[in-house]
Steps between C-alpha positions, in 0.01 A plus 500: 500500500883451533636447127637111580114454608355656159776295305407194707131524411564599106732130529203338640211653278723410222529148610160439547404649163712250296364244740165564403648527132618139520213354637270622231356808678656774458299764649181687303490469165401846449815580658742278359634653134613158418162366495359795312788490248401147450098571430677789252653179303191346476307809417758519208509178384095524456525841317794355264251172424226778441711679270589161327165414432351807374770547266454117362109594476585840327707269257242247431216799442757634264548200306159450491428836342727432250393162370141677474631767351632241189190359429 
């Protein structure tokens, strides 16, 4: 293939990616890092609530210890 032909073709694969892109599809998820970045965020944001929550529990247990251990 003739390099104007090759650069042609990358023009119009590029094209028609962002196309798809802007109308919402923008190829296979499993291939699209964007969309696994995103599903990284809210993989994240669960395991930071997680965190959160355990450590509030781990605070209330404590407290709870340490009332007990006054009376």
């Amino acid at each position: 293939m003739p390099a104007r032909e090759w650069e042609e073709e990358q023009v119009r694969l590029v094209q028609a990616w962002y196309t798809g892109a802007e109308e919402g599809g923008a190829g296979d998820d499993e291939f699209n890092p964007l969309a696994q970045q995103e599903d990284l965020g809210a993989i994240r944001e669960a395991q930071a609530a997680t965190k959160q929550v355990k450590k509030v529990l781990a605070c209330q247990a404590q407290s709870l210890r340490n009332v007990s251990a006054r009376k």
